[in-house]
VEXTOR-231767 format. One line per 4 residues: number of its first residue (from 1); for each residue x, y negated, z negated of N, C-alpha, C, O. Coordinates in steps of 0.2 Angstrom, whole numbers. Layout:
% VEXTOR-231767
NUM	X Y Z X Y Z X Y Z X Y Z; ...
END
This chain:
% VEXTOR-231767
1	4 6 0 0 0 0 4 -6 0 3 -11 4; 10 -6 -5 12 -11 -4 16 -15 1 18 -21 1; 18 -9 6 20 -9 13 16 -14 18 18 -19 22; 10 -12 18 2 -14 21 5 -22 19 7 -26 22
5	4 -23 11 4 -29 11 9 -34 12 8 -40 11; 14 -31 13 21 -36 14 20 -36 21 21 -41 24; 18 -31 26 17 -35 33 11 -40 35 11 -44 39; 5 -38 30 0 -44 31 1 -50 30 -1 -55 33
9	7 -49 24 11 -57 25 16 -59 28 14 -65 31; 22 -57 30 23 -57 36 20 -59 40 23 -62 45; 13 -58 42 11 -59 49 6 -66 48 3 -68 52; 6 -68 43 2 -74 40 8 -78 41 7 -83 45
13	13 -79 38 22 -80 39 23 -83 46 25 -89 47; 20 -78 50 24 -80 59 18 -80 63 18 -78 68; 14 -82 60 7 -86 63 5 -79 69 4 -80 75; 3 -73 65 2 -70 70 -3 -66 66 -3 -63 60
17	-9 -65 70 -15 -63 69 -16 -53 66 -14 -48 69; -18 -53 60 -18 -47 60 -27 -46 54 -29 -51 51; -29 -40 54 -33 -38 51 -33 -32 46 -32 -27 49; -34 -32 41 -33 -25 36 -38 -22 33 -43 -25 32
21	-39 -15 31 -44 -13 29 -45 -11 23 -42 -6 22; -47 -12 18 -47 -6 11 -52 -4 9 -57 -6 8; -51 0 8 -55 7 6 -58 6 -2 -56 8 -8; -65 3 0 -67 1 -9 -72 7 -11 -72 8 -17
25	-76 11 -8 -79 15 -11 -80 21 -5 -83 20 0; -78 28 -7 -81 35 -6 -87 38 -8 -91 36 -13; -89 44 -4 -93 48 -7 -87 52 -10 -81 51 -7; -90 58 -17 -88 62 -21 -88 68 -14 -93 72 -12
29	-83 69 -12 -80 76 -8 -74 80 -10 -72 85 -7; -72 77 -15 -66 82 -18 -59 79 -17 -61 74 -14; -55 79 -17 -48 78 -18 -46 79 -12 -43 74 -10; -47 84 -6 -46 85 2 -49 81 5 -45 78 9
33	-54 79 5 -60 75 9 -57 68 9 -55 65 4; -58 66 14 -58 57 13 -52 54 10 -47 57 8; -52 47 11 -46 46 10 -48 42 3 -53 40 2; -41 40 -2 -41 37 -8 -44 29 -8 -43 25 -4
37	-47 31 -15 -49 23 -15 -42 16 -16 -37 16 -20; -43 13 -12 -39 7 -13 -34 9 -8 -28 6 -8; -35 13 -2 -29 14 3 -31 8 9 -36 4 8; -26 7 13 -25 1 15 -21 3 22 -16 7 23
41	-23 -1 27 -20 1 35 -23 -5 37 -27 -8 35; -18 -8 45 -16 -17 44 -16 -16 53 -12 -11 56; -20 -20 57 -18 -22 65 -17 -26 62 -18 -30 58; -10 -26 70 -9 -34 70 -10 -34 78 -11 -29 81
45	-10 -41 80 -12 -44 87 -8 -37 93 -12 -34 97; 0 -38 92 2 -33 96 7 -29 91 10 -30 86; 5 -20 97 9 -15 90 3 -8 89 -3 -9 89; 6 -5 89 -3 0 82 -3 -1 76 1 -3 72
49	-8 0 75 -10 2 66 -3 3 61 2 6 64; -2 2 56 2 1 51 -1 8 47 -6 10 51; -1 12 43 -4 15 40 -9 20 40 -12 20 45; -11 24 35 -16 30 38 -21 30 31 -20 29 25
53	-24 31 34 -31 35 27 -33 42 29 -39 44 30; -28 46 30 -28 52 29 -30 58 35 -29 64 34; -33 55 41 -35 58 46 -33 54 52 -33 48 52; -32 58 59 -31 54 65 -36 51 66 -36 45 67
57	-43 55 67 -51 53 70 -51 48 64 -55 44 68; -51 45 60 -52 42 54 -48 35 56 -51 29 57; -43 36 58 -38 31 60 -39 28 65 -39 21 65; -40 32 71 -43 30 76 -48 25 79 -48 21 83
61	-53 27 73 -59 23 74 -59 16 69 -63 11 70; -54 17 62 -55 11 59 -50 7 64 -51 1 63; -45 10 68 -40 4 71 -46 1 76 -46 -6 77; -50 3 78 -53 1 84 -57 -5 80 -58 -11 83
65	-60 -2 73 -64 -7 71 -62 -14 71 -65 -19 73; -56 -13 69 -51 -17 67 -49 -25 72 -50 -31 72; -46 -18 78 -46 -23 85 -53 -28 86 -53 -34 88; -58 -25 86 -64 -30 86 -65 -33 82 -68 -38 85
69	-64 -35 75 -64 -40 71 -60 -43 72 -62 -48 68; -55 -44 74 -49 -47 77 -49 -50 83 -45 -54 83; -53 -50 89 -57 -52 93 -61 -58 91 -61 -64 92; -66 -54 85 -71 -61 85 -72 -66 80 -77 -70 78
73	-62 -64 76 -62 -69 71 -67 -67 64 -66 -71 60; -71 -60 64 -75 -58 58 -75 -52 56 -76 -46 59; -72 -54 49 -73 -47 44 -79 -43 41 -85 -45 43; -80 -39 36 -85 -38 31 -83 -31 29 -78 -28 30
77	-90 -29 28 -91 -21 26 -92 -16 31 -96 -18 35; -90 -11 32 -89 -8 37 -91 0 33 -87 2 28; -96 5 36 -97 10 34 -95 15 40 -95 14 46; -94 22 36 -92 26 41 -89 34 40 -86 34 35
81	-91 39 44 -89 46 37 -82 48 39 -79 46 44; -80 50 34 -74 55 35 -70 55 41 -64 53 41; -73 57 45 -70 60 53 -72 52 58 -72 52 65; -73 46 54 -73 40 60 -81 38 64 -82 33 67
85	-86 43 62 -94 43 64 -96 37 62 -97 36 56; -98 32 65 -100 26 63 -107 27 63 -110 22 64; -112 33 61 -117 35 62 -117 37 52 -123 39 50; -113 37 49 -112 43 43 -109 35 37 -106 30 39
89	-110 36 31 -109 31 27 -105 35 20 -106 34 14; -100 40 24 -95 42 17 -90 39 14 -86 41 10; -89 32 18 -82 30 16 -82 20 17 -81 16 22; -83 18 12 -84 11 13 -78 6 14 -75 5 9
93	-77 2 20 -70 -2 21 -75 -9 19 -81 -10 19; -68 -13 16 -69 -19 18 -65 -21 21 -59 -21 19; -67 -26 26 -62 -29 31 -58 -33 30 -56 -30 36; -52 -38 28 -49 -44 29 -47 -46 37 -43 -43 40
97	-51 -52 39 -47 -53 46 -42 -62 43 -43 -66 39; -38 -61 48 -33 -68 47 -30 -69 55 -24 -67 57; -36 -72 59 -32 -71 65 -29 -79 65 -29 -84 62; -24 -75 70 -18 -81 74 -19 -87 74 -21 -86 80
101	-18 -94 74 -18 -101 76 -21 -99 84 -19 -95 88; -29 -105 85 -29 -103 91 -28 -107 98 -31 -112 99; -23 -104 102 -16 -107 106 -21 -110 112 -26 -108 114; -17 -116 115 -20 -119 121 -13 -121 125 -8 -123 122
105	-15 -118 133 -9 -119 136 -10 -124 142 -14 -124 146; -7 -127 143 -7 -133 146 -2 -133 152 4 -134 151; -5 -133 158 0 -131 163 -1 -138 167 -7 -140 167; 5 -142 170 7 -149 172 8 -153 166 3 -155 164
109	11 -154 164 16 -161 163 14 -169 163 17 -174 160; 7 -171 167 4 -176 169 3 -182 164 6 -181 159; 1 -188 164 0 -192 161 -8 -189 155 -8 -190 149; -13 -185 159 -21 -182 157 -16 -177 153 -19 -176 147
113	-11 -174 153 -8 -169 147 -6 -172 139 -8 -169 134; -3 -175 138 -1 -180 132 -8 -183 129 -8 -186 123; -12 -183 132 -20 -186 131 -22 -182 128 -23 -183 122; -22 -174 130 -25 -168 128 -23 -165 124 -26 -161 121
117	-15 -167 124 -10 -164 117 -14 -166 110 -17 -162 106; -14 -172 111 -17 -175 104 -23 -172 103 -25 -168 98; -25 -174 107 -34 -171 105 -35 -163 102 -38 -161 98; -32 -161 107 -32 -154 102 -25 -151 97 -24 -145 96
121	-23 -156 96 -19 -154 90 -23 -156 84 -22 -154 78; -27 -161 84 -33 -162 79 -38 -157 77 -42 -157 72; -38 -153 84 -44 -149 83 -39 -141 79 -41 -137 75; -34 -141 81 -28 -136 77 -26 -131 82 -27 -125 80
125	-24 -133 88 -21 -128 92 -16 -127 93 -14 -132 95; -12 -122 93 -7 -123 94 -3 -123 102 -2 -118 105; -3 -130 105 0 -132 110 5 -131 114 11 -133 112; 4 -128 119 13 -126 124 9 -131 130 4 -130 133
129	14 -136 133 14 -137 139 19 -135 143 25 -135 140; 18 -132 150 22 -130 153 23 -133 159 19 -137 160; 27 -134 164 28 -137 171 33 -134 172 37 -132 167; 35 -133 178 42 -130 184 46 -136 183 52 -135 183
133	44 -142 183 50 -149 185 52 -151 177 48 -154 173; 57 -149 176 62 -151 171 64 -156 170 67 -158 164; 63 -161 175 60 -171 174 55 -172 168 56 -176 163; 48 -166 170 43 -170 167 43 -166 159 42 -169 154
137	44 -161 159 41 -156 155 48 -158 153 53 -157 156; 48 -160 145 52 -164 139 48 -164 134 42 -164 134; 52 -162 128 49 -165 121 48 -171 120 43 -173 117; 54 -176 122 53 -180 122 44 -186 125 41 -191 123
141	43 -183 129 38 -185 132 30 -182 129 25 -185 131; 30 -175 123 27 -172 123 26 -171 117 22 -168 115; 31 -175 112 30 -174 105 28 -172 100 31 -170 96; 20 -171 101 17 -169 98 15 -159 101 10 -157 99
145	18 -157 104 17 -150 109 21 -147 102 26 -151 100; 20 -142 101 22 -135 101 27 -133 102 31 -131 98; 27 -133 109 31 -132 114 30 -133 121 25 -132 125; 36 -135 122 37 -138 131 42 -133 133 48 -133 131
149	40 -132 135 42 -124 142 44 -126 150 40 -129 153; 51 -125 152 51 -127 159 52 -119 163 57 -115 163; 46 -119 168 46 -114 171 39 -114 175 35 -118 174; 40 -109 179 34 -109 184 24 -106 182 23 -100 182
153	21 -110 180 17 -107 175 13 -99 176 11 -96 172; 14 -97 184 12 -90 183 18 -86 180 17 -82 175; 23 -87 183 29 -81 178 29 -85 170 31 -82 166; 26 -90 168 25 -89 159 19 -84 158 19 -79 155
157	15 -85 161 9 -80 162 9 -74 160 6 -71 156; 13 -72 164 14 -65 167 20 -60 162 20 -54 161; 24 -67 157 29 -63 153 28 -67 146 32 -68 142; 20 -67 145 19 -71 137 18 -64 134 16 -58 136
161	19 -65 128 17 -60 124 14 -64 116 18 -69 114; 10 -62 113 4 -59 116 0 -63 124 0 -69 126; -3 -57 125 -5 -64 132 -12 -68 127 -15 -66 122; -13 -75 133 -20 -76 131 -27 -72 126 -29 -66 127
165	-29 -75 123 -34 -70 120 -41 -72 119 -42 -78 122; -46 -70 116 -52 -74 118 -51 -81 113 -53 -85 117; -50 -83 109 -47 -88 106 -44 -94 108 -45 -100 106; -39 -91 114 -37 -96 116 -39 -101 123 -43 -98 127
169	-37 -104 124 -38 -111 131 -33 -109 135 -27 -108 132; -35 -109 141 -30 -113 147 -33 -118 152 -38 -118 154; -26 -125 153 -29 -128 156 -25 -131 161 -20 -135 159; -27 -131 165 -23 -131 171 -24 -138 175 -29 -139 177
173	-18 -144 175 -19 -149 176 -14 -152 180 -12 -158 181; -12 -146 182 -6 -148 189 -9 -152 195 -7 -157 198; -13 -151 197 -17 -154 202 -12 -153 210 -13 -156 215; -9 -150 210 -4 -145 214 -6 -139 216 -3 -135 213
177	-10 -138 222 -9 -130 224 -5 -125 223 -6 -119 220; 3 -127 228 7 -121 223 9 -120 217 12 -115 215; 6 -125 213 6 -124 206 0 -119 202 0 -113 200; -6 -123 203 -11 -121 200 -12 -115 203 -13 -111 199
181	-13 -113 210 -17 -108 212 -12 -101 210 -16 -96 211; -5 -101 209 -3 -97 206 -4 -96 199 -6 -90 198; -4 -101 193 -8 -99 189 -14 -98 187 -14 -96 182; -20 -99 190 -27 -97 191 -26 -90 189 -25 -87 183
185	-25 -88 195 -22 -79 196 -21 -76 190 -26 -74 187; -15 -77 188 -12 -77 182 -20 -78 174 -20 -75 170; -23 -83 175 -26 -82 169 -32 -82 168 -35 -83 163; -33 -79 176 -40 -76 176 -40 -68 176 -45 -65 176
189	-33 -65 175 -31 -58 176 -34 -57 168 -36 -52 167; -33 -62 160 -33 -62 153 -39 -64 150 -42 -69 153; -41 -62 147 -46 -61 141 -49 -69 138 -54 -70 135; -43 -74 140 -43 -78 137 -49 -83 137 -52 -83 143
193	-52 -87 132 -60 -88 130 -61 -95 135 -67 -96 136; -56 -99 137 -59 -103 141 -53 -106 145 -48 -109 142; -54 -105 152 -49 -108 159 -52 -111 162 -56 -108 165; -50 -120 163 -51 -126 168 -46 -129 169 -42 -132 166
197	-48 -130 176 -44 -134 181 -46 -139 183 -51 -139 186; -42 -146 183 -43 -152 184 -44 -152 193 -43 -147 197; -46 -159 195 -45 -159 203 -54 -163 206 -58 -164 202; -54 -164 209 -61 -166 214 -64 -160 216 -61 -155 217
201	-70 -161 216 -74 -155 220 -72 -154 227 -74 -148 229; -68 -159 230 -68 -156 238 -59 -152 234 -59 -146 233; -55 -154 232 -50 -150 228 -52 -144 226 -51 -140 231; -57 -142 220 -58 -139 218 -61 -133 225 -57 -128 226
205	-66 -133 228 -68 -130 236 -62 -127 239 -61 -122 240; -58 -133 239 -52 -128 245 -47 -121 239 -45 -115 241; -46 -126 231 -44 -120 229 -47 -113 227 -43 -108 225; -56 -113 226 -59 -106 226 -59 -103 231 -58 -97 231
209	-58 -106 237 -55 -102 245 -49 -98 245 -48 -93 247; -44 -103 241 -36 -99 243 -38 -94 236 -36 -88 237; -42 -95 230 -41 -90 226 -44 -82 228 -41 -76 226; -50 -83 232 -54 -79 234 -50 -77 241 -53 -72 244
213	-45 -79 244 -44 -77 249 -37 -70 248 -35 -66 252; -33 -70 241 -29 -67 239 -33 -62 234 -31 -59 229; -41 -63 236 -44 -57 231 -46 -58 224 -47 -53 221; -46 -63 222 -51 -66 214 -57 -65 216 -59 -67 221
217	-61 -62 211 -67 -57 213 -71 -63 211 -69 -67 207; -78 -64 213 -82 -67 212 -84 -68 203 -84 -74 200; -85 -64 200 -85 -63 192 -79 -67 190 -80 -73 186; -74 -65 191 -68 -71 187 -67 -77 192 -62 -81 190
221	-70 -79 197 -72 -88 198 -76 -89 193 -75 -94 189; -80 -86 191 -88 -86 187 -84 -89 181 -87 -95 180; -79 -88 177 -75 -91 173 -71 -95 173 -68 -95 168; -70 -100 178 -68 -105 179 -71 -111 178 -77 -111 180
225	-69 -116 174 -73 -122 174 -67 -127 177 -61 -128 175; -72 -129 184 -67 -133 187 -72 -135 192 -75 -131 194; -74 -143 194 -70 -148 188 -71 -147 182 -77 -147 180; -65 -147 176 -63 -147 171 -68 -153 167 -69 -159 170
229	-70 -150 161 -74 -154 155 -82 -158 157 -84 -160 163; -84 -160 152 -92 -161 151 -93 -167 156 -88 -171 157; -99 -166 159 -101 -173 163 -102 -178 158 -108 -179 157; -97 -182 156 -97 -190 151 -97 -195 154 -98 -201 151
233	-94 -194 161 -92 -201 163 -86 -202 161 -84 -208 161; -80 -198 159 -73 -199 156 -68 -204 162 -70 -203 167; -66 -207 161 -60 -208 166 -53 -209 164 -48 -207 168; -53 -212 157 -43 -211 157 -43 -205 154 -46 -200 153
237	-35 -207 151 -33 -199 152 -35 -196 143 -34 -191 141; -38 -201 138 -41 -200 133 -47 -198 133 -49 -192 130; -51 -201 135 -58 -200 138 -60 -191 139 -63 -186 136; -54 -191 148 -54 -184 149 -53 -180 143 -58 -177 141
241	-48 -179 140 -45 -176 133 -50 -174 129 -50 -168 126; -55 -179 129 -60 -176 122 -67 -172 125 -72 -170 122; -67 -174 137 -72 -170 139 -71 -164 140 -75 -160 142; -64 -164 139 -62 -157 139 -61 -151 135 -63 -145 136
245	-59 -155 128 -61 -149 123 -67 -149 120 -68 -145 116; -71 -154 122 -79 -152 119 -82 -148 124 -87 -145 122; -80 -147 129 -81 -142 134 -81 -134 132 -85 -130 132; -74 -134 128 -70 -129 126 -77 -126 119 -81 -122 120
249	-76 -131 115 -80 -130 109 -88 -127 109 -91 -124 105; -89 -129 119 -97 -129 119 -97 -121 120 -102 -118 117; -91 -119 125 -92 -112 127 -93 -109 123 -98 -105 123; -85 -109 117 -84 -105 110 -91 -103 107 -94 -98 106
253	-92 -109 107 -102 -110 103 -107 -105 106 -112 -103 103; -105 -105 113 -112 -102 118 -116 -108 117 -121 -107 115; -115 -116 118 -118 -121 118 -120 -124 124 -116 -126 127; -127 -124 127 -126 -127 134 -125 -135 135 -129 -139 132
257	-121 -138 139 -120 -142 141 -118 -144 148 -118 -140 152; -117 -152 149 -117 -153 156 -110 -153 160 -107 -157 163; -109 -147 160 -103 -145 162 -101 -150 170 -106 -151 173; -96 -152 172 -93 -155 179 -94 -150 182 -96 -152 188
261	-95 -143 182 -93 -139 187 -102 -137 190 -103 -132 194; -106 -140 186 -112 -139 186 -115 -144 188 -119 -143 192; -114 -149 187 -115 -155 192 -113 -156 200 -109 -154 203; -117 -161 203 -114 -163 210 -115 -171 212 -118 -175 209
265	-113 -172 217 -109 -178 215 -102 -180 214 -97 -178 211; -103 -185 216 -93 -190 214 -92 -187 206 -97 -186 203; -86 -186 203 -86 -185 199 -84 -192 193 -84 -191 187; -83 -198 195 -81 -205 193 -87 -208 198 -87 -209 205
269	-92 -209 193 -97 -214 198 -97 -221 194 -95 -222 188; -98 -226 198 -100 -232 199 -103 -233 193 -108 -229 192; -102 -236 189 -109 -238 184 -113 -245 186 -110 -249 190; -119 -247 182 -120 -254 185 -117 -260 181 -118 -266 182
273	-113 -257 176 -109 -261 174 -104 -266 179 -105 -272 180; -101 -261 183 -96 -262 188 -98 -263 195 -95 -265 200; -104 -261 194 -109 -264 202 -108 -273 199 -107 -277 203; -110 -273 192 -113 -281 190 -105 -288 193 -105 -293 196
277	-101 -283 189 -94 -287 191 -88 -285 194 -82 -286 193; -92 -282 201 -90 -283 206 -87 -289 210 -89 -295 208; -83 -288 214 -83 -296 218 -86 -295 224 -88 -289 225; -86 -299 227 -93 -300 233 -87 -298 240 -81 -301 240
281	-89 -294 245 -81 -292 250 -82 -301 254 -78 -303 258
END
């Protein structure tokens, strides 16, 4: 047990999500049967299970449990017999879940990225910006990031460990074809709970063409929110920042709102403010 628990800390230690089970109450089946009270076995995000309660089918089915509360962020009581039948109530877990900091990836370097850092470092994410051009992509420039990564953002993709998860953002703001539409690819291949891409609807059009043309299945367009963040009317790069993560927030939630990508129309319209004080041509 107390193995179990020196990795649970550990993993609260290096900001990495894990989940544990203990074993608070049995049925009376004898000393053979079932596993001891107060035994204890630990997922973490990557890896197997830590520990055993005395059976493979036992093991098996609590790691799985495991993994799903670790997904959705929620523990509790958990019943189940001997041999893992979630049909049968001889063995009572209770869960602890402590998942991960959850991470938002930021691909381009832009003026709309530094906008975005802030805002969701308020919200508590842990922030990586990334870009290929070792000009733009700086700490210096990025201060409040996490981390700033120079690299091409599908091979970050492709070599993140853990990858994306439902938890985390991506958000793609290169406004760059050879940029973005490689990572598209890349981050619609993961699990990850929400990916948007900056750009104009006639942008956006040509990029579901090159995406669907190299075989991105119509299901994971369905997961794209592009144009990126709620219809507010945002225009500077703050504005965007915060249509963006309440975009993020509405999904999390299952909240409907007026998504850009559900809209039609200019995406920056005229208001009659700006009709009013106009100059005359």
């Amino acid at each position: 047990m107390q193995g179990v628990l020196s990795l649970v800390h550990d993993c609260l230690r290096h900001d990495e999500g894990c989940a544990f089970a203990t074993v608070i109450a049995t049925r009376d089946q004898g000393p053979s049967h079932g596993p001891q009270l107060g035994a204890k076995v630990v997922a973490r995000d990557v890896g197997p299970m830590v520990g055993s309660l005395g059976s493979s089918r036992l093991d098996a089915a609590v790691e799985q449990r495991l993994r799903r509360a670790l997904a959705v962020s929620r523990g509790g009581i958990w019943r189940c017999g001997v041999d893992g039948n979630e049909n049968r109530d001889e063995v009572t877990l209770f869960i602890d879940v402590y998942p991960s900091p959850a991470r938002m990836f930021i691909f381009g370097a832009v003026d709309f990225t530094r906008a975005l850092v802030k805002v969701a470092k308020t919200l508590n994410y842990r922030v990586t910006v990334c870009d290929a051009r070792k000009t733009f992509a700086t700490s210096e420039r990025f201060p409040e990031a996490d981390h700033v990564v120079v690299d091409w953002p599908d091979h970050f993709l492709r070599t993140l460990t853990p990858s994306p998860g439902p938890s985390d953002a991506i958000c793609v703001l290169t406004h760059d074809q050879k940029f973005d539409v490689p990572a598209l690819i890349e981050a619609l291949k993961t699990p990850a709970g929400y990916i948007g891409a900056m750009g104009s609807r006639q942008t956006n059009e040509v990029r579901r063409e090159r995406l669907e043309s190299v075989g991105v299945s119509a299901p994971q367009l369905e997961r794209l929110m592009a144009p990126i963040g709620i219809d507010i009317g945002a225009r500077s790069p703050e504005e965007t920042a915060i249509a963006i993560c309440a975009e993020i927030i509405a999904r999390r939630s299952d909240t409907p709102v007026p998504s850009l990508r559900n809209a039609t129309g200019p995406i920056h319209r005229v208001t009659s403010r700006e009709r009013q004080h106009a100059l005359p041509l």
